[in-house]
C-alpha positions as CSV (number, residue, x, y, z in Angstrom):
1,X,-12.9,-7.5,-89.2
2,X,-12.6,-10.9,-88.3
3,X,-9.4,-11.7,-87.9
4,X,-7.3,-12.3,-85.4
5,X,-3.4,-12.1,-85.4
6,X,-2.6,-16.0,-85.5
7,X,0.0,-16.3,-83.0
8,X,0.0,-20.2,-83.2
9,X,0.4,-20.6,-86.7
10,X,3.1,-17.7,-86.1
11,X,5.1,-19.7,-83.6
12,X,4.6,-23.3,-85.4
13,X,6.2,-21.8,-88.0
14,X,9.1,-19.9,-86.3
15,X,9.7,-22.2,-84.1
16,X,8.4,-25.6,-84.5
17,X,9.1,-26.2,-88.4
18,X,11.8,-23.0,-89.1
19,X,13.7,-23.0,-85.7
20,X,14.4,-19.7,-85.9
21,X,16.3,-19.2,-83.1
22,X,18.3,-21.9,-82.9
23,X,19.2,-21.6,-86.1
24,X,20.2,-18.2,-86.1
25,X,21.9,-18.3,-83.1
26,X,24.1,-21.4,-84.3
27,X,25.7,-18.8,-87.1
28,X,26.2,-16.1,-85.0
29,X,23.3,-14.2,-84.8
30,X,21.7,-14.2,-81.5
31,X,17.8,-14.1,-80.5
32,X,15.7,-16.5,-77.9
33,X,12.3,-17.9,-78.6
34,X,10.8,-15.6,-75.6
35,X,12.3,-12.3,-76.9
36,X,10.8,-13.6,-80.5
37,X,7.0,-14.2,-78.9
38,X,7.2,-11.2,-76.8
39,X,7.9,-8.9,-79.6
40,X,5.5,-10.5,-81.5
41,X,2.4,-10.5,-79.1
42,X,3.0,-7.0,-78.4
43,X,2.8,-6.2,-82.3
44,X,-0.3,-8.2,-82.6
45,X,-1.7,-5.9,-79.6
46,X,-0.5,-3.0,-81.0
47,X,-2.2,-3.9,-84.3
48,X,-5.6,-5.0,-83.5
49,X,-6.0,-2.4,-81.3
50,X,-4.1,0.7,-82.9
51,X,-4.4,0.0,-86.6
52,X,-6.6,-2.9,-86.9
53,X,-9.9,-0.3,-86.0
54,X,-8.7,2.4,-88.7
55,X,-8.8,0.1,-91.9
56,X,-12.2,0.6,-92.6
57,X,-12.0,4.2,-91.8
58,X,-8.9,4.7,-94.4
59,X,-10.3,3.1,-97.1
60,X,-13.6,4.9,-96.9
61,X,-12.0,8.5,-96.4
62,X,-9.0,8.3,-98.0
63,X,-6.2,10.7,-98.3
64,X,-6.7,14.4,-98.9
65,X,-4.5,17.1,-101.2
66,X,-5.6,20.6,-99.8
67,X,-3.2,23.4,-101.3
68,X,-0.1,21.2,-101.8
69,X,-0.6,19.5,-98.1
70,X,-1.4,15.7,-98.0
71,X,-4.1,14.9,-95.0
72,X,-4.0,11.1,-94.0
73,X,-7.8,9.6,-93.1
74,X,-9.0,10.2,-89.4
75,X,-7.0,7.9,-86.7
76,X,-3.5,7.7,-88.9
77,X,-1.4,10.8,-87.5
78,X,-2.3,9.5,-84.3
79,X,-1.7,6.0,-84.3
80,X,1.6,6.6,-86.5
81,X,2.6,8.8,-83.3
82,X,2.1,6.2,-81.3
83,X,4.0,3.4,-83.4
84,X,6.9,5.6,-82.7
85,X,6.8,6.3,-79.5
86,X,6.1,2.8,-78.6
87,X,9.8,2.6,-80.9
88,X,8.1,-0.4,-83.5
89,X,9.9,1.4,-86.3
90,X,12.9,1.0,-84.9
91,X,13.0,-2.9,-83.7
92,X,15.2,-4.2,-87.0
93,X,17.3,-1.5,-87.4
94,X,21.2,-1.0,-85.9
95,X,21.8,-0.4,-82.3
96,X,24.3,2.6,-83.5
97,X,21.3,3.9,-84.7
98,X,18.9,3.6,-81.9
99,X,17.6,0.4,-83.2
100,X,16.7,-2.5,-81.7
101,X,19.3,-5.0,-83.4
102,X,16.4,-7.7,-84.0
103,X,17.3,-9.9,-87.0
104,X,15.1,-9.2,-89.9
105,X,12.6,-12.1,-89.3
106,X,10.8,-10.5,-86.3
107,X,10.5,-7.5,-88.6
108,X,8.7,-9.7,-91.1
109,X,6.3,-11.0,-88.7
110,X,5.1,-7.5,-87.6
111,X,4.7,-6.5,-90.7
112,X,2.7,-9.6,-91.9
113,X,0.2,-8.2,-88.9
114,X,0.7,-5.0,-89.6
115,X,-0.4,-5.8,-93.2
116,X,-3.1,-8.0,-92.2
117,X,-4.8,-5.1,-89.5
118,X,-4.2,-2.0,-92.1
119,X,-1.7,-2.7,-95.3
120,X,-2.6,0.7,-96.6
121,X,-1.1,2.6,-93.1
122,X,1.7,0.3,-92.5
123,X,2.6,0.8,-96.3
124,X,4.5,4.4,-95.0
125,X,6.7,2.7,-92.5
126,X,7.6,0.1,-94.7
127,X,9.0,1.6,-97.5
128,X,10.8,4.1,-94.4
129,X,12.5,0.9,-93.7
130,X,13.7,-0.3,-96.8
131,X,15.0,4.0,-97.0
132,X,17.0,3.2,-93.8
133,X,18.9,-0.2,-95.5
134,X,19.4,1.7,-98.8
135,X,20.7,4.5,-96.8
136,X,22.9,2.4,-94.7
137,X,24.4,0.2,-97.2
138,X,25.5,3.2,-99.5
139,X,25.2,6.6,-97.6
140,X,28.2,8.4,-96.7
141,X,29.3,8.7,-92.8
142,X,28.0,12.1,-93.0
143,X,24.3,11.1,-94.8
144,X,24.1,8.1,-92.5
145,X,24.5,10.3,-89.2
146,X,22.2,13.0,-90.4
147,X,19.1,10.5,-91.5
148,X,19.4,6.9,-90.3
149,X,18.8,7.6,-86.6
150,X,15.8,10.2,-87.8
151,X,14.2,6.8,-90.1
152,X,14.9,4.1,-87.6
153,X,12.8,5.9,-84.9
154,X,10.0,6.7,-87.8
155,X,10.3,10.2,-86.9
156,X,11.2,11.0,-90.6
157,X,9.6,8.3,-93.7
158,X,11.1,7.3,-96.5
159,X,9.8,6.9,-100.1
160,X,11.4,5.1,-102.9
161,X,11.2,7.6,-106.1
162,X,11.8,5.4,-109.8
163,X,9.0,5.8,-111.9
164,X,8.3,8.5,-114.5
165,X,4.5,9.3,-116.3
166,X,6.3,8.4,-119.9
167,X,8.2,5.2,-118.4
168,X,7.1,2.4,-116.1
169,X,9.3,-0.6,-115.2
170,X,11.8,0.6,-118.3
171,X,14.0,2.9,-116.3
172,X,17.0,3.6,-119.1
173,X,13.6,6.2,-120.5
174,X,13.9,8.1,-117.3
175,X,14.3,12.2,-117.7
176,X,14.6,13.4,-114.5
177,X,18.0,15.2,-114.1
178,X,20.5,16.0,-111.8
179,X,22.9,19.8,-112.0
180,X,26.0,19.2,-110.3
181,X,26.6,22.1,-108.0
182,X,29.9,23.7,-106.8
183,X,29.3,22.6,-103.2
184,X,28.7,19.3,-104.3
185,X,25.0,18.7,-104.0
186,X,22.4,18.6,-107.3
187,X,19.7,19.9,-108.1
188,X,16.8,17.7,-109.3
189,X,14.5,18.5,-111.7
190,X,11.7,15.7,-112.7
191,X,8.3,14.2,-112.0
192,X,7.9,10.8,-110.2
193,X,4.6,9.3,-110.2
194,X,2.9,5.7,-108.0
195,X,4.8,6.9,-105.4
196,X,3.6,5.3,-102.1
197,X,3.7,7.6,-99.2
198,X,4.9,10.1,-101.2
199,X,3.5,13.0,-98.3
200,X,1.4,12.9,-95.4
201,X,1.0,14.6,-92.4
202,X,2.4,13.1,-89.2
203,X,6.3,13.0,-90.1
204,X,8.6,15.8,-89.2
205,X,10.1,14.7,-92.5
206,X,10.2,12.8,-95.7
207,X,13.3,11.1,-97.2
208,X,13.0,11.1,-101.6
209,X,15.5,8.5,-102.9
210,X,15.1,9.4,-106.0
211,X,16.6,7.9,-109.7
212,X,18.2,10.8,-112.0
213,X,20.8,11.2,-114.4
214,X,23.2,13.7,-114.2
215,X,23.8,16.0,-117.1
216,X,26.1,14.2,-119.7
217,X,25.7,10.4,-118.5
218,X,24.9,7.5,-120.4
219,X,21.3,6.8,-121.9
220,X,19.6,4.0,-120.4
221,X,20.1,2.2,-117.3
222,X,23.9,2.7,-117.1
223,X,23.7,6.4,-116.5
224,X,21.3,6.5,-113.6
225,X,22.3,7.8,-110.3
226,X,21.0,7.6,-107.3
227,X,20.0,10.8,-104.8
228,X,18.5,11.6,-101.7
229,X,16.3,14.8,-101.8
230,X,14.7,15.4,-98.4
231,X,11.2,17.2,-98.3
232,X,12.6,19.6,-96.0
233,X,16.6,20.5,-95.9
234,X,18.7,19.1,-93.0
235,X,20.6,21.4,-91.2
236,X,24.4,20.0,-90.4
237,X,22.6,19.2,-86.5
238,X,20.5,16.9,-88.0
239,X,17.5,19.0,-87.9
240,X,14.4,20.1,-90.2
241,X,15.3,23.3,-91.9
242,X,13.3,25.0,-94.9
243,X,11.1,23.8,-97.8
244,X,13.1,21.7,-100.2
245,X,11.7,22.1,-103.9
246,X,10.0,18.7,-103.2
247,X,6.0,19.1,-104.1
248,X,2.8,16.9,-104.4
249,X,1.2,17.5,-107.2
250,X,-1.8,15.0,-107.3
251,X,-2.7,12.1,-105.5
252,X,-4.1,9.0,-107.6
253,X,-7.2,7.9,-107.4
254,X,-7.1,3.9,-106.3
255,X,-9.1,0.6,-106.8
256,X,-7.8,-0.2,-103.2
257,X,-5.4,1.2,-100.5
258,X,-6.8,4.6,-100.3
259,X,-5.1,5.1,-96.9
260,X,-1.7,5.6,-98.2
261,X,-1.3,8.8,-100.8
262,X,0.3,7.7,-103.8
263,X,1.5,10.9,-105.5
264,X,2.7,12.5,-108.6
265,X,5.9,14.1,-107.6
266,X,7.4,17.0,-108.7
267,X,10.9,18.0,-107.7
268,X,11.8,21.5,-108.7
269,X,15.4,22.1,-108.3
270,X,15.2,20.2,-105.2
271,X,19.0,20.1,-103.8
272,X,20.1,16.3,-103.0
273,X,23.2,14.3,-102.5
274,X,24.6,11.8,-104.5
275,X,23.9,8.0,-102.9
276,X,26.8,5.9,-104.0
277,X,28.6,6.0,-106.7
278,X,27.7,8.2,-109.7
279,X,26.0,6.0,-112.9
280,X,25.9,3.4,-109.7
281,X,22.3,4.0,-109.2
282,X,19.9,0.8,-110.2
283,X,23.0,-1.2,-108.1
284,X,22.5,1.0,-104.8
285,X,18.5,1.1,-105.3
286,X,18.5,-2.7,-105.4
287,X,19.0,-3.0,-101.7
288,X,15.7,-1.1,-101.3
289,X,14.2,-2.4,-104.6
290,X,14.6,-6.0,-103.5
291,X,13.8,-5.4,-99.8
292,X,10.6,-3.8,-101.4
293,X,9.8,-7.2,-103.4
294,X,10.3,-9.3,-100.2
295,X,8.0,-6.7,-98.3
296,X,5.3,-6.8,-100.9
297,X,5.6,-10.6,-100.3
298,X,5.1,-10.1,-96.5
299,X,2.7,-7.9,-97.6
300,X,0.5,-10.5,-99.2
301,X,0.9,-12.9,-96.7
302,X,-0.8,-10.0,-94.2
303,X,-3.5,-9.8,-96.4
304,X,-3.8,-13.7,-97.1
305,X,-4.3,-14.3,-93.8
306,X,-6.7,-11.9,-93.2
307,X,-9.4,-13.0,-96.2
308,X,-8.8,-16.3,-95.2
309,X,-9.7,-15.4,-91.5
310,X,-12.5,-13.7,-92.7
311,X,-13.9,-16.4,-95.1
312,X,-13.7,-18.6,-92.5
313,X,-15.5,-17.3,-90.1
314,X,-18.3,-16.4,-92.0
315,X,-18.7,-20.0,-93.6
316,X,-19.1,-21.3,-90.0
317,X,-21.7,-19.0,-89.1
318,X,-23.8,-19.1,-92.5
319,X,-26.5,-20.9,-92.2
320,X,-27.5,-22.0,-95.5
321,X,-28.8,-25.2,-97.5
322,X,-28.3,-28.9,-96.0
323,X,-24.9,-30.1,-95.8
324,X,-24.3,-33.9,-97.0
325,X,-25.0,-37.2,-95.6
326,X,-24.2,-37.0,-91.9
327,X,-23.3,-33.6,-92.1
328,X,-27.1,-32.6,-92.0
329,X,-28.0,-31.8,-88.7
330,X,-32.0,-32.8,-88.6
331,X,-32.7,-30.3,-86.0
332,X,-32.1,-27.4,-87.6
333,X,-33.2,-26.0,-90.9
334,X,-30.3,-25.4,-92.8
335,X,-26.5,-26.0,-91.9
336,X,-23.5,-24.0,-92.1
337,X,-22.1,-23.6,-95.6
338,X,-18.7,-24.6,-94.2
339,X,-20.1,-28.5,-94.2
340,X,-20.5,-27.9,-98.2
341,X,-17.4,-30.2,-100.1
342,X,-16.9,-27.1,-102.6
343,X,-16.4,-24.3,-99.3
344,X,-14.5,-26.8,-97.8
345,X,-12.3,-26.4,-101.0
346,X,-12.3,-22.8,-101.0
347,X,-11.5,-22.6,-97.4
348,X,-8.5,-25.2,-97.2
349,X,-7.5,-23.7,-100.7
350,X,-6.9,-20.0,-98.5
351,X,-5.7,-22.1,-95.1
352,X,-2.8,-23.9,-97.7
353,X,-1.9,-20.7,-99.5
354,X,-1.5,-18.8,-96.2
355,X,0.4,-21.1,-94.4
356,X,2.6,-21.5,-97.4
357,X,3.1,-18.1,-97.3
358,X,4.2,-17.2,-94.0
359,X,6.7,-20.4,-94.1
360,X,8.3,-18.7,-96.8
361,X,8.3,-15.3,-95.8
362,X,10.1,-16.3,-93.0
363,X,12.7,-18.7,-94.5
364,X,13.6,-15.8,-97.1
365,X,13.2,-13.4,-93.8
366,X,15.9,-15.9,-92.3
367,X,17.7,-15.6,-95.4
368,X,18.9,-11.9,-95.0
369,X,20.1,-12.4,-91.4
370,X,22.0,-15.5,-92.3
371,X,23.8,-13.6,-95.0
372,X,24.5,-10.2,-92.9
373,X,25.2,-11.6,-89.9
374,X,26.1,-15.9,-90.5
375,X,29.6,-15.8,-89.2
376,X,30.7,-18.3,-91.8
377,X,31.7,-17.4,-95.1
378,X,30.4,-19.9,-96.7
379,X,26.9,-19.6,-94.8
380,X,26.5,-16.6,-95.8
381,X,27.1,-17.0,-99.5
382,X,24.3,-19.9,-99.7
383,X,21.9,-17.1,-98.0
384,X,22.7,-14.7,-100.5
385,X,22.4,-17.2,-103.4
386,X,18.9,-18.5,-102.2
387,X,17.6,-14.7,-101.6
388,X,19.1,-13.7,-105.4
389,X,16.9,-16.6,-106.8
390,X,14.2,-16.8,-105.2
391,X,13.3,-13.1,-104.5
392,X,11.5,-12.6,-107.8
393,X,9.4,-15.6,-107.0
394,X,8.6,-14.7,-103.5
395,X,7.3,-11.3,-104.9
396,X,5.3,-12.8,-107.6
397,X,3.8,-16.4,-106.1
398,X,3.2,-14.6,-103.2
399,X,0.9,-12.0,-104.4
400,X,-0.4,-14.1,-107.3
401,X,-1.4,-16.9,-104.3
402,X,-3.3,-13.2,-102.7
403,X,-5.2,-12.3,-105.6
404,X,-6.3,-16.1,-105.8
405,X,-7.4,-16.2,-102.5
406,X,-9.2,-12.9,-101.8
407,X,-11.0,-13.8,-105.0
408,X,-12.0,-17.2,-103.2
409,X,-12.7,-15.3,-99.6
410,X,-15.0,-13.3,-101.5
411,X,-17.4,-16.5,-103.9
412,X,-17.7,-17.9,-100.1
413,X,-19.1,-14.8,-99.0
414,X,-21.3,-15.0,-102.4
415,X,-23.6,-12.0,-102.8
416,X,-22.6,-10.7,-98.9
417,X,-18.9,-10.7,-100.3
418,X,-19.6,-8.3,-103.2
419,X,-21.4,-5.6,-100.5
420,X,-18.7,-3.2,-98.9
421,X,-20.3,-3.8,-95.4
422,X,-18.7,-7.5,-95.3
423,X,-15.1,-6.3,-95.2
424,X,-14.0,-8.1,-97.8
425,X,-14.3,-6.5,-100.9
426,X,-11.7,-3.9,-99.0
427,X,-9.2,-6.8,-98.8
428,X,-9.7,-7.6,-102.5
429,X,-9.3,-4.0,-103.5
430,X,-6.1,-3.7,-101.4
431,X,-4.2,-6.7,-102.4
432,X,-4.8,-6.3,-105.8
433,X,-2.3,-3.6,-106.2
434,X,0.4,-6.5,-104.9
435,X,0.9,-8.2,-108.4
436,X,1.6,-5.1,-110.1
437,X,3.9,-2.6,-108.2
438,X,7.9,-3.1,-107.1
439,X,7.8,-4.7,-111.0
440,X,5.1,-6.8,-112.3
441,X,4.8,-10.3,-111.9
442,X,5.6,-10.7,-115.5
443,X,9.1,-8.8,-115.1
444,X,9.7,-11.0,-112.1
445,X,9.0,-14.2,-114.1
446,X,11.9,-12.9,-116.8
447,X,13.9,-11.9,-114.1
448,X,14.2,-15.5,-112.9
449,X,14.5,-16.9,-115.8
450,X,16.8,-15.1,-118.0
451,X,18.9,-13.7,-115.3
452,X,18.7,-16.3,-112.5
453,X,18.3,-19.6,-114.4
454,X,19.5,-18.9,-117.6
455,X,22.5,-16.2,-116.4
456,X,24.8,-18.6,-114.3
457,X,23.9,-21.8,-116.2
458,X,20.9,-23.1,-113.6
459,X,23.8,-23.2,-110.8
460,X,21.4,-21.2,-107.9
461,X,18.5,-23.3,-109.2
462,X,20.7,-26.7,-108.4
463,X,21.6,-25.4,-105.4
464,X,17.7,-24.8,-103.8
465,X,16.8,-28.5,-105.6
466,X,19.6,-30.1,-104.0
467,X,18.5,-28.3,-101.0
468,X,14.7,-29.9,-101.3
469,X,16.2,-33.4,-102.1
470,X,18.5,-33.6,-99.7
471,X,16.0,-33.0,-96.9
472,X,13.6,-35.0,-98.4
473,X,15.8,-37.9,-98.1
474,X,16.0,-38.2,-94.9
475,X,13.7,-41.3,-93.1
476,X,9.6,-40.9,-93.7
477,X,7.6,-42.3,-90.2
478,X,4.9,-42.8,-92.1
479,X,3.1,-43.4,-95.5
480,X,1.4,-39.8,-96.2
481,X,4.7,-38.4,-95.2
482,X,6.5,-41.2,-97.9
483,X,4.7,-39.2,-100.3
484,X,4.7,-35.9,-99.7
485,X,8.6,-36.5,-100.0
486,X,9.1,-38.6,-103.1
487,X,6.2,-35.9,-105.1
488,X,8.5,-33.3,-103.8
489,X,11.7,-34.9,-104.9
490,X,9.9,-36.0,-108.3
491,X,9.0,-32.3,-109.0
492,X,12.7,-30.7,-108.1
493,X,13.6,-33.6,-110.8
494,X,11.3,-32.2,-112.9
495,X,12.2,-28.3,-112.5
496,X,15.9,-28.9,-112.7
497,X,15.0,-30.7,-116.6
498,X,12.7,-28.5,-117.7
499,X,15.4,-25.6,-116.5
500,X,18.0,-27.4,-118.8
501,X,15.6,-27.5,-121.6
502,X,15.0,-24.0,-121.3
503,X,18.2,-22.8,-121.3
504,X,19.3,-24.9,-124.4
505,X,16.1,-23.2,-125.6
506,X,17.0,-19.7,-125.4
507,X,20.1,-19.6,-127.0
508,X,18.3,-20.3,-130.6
509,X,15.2,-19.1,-129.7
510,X,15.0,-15.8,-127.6
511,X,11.3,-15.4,-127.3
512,X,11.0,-18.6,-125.7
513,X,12.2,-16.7,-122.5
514,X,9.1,-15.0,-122.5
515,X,6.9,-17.6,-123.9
516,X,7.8,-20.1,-120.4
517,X,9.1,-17.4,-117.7
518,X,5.3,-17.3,-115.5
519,X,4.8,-21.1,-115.6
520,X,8.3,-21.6,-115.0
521,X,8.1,-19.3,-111.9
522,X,5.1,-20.9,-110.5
523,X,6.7,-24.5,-111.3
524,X,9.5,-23.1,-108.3
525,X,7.0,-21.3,-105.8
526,X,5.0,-24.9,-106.2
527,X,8.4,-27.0,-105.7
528,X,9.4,-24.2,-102.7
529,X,5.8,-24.5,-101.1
530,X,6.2,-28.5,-101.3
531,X,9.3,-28.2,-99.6
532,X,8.0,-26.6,-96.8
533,X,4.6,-28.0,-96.1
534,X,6.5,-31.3,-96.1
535,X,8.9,-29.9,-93.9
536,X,5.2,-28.8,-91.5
537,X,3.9,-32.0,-91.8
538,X,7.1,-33.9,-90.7
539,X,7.6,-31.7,-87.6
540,X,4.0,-32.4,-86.6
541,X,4.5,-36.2,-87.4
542,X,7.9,-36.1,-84.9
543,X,5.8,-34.5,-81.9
544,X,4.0,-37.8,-81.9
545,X,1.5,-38.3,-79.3
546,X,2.0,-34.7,-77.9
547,X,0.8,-33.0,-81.0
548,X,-2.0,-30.1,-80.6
549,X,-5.1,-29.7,-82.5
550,X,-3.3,-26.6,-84.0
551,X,-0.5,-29.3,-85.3
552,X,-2.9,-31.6,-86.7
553,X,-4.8,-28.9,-88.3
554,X,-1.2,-27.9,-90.1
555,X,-0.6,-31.3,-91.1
556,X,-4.0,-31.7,-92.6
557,X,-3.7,-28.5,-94.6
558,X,-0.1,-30.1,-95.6
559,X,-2.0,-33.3,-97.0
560,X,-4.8,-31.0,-98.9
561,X,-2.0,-29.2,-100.4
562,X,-0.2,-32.0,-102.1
563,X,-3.2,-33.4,-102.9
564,X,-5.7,-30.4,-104.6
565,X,-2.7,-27.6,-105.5
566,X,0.0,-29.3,-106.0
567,X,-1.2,-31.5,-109.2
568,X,-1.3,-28.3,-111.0
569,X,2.6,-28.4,-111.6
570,X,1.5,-30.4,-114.7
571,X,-0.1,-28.8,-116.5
572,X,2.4,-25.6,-115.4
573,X,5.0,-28.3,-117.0
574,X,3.4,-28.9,-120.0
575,X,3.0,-25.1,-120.8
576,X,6.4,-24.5,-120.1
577,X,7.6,-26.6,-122.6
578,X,5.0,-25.6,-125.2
579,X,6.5,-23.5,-128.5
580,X,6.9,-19.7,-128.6
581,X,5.2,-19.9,-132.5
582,X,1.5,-19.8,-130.9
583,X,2.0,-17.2,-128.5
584,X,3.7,-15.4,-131.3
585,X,2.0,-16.1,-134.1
586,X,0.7,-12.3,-135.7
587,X,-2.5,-14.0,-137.1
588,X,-3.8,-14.5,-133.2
589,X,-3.9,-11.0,-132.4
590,X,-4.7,-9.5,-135.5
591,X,-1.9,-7.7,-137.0
């Protein structure tokens, strides 16, 4: 692999354009730059030389079911040992629970390494950590004693259990049930399938949070509940007793992340304990559903960065063809393909998604520790109302932005890109998987639309534009930045129209919900990406004469941003607003 864990574009962003910790620290969450980088280095250490050397190796062995037993590739029992020993799981979580007490940001920027050295291992610890949230917002005392210490250290992992062979994203189908018992547990009866992590072989545990309906509830969504069903029983000490009725049945076979085993369930009178309240379950999952969407985000952003890295570095050393005019250097025979105008594009095309990326992974990152730990009221209910918007769009922008570029990472690799020796055909294969799972992009689209948008009147929506043009008015220092700001003002314009159209819209015309909700979305990650490349490029502009190379590179990719991607947003526009009668005429699919 080629890349690198990209430790200035992490700190430009944390730091230099996000102010990370002074921001936090002004609302009452406390963390110092050097405690930030030092974390951070050490993750990107840990990575490259831990995980970074066993992606290959996962995605060529991948995982094993011998006689109901999970086997991880070669390398992964032993580097997850050492991940928690080293105590990595462990840095965002509660001191009471033998955390760390980091804020959430510095757990996003190990897992964009993470993601980017070996998404398919770091896939198990990830979803062990959005277990421990789910846990801790609506355990009891006694299920938070017995299992949040055990997840924060990564001794036990964590799955999240929804989906069912005869139901996907529709949940109100789901049949698995739950028997009240007289000593207040259930036993669950069901099959879960796509479930990430669902067993391996290096955790003295594994923690099901599984969706059921208990005997007599509701139909449909209402009458969920939510459980947790450990692999193994806990004893009242805290420790690993006997064998639940918790089995894997099959592991899928993948177009990518073949690392982690994602397993058909089957839970066979497996005793568990209500989570919250009963016919409360989609409402208690949502703290580990949404944590999932963000992470998926992060996620792609790992996996960004590393085709990007990767394309990179091999257009530089390609020697192909004569570049242009005074590009072509006479004495040689052919010049690096990374002089060509249209691998320029490509290349500046991955640079401008990444970096978009990571700015808003960690502004959304920043989000969640501004709304649990802001000391003001009001602080904290702009951080919740920015992460309830723009959540859905972080999971699906994000992830779209992936697919696009490992497609690209791959036509500047041409023919080399297509062979699995390069490397990246792996990272295609891996991040394809993003779009679709934690609810498809299309169900996110809807999701902001109809609920966000539509559901409160566009009141969330005027709150992020006002946000944009408010620091978009401030004072320009120079022409390119002039412009960047008044496009980026024009488009929040724009958005906040077409989002009164739209809702006037729906309420005579229902399918045009559908019809507009994926152009719509994109329309906001464009606006959100604008926002924050303009914020890059004016925090390079203010350092003046002592700006880097690295700071001019970010402002570069800031003016190639606004001028190759961001014209798109019309055409986006323009689609948005077109009728639901094409897209729903019978004739135009036949029937």
């Amino acid at each position: 692999m080629a890349y690198q864990p990209p430790l200035q574009s992490i700190q430009f962003a944390l730091h230099d354009v996000l102010d990370v910790a002074g921001v936090l620290t002004a609302h009452g969450v406390p963390i110092d730059r050097e405690t930030i980088d030092g974390v951070v280095s050490g993750a990107a250490e840990f990575c490259t030389g831990v995980t970074a050397p066993l992606n290959a190796v996962g995605d060529r062995e991948g995982c094993q079911l011998n006689d109901g037993v999970v086997r991880t590739p070669s390398g992964f029992p032993a580097a997850a040992k050492k991940y928690v020993e080293a105590g990595w799981p462990a840095v965002t979580c509660r001191e009471d629970d033998g955390g760390a007490g980091l804020p959430h940001v510095v757990g996003t920027v190990i897992s964009e390494i993470l993601s980017a050295t070996n998404a398919a291992w770091s896939l198990y610890f990830g979803l062990t950590g959005g277990a421990y949230r789910c846990l801790r917002a609506n355990g009891t005392t006694e299920q938070r004693r017995l299992f949040l210490p055990k997840l924060a250290a990564g001794e036990w992992t964590g799955t999240m259990c929804l989906t069912e062979p005869h139901c996907g994203t529709d949940l109100g189908l789901l049949t698995t049930k739950a028997v009240p018992q007289d000593d207040g547990t259930y036993l669950i009866t069901g099959t879960k399938m796509f479930i990430s992590g669902g067993d391996n072989d290096f955790a003295d545990n594994i923690v099901h949070l599984v969706l059921a309906r208990v005997e007599g509830a509701p139909s449909g969504t209402r009458g969920i509940s939510l459980f947790v069903v450990p692999k193994n029983h806990v004893t009242s000490e805290g420790e690993v007793g006997g064998r639940n009725g918790v089995y894997c049945d099959s592991i899928e076979e993948k177009m990518g992340m073949h690392g982690n085993a994602t397993c058909l369930m089957r839970f066979d009178n497996a005793v568990g304990e209500l989570v919250g309240e009963r016919e409360r379950g989609l409402p208690a999952m949502f703290v580990m559903m949404n944590g999932a969407r963000l992470g998926t985000a992060t996620q792609a952003l790992g996996l960004t960065e590393s085709a990007q890295q990767q394309a990179t570095a091999y257009a530089r050393d390609r020697l192909q063809s004569r570049a242009p005019g005074v590009l072509h250097d006479k004495n040689r025979v052919a010049d690096p393909i990374i002089d060509q105008p249209d691998v320029r594009r490509m290349v500046l095309t991955q640079k401008a998604w990444a970096g978009g990326a990571r700015l808003f992974a960690y502004w959304m990152a920043m989000q969640i520790d501004l709304e649990h730990g802001a000391h003001d009221a009001d602080v904290r209910r702009k951080a919740g109302d920015i992460l309830a918007l723009l959540t859905p769009v972080a999971k699906a922008f994000v992830t779209d932005r992936a697919i696009d570029t490992t497609t690209l990472a791959m036509q500047t690799f041409g023919g080399a890109g297509y062979i699995v020796e390069s490397g990246i055909e792996q990272t295609y294969r891996d991040g394809r998987i993003l779009a679709i799972y934690e609810g498809t992009n299309g169900v996110q689209a809807h999701d902001l639309l109809a609920r966000k948008v539509i559901g409160d009147d566009g009141v969330r929506l005027r709150q992020l534009t006002n946000l944009v043009r408010s620091y978009t008015g401030t004072p320009d220092h120079s022409s390119d930045l002039a412009a960047m700001h008044a496009r980026t003002r024009s488009l929040a314009d724009e958005v906040d129209t077409l989002a009164g159209e739209l809702i006037a819209r729906a309420a005579d015309d229902p399918l045009s919900i559908g019809t507009s909700a994926a152009d719509f979305l994109n329309l906001v990650g464009y606006l959100v990406y604008a926002h924050l490349w303009a914020r890059a490029a004016a925090t390079v502009d203010a350092l003046g004469e002592g700006a880097t190379g690295h700071h001019r590179q970010q402002a570069a990719i800031a003016r190639f941003y606004f001028d190759k991607l961001l014209p798109d947003t019309r055409a986006l526009l323009e689609r948005a607003r077109s009728s639901s009668a094409v897209l729903m005429d019978r004739a135009a699919i036949g029937i």
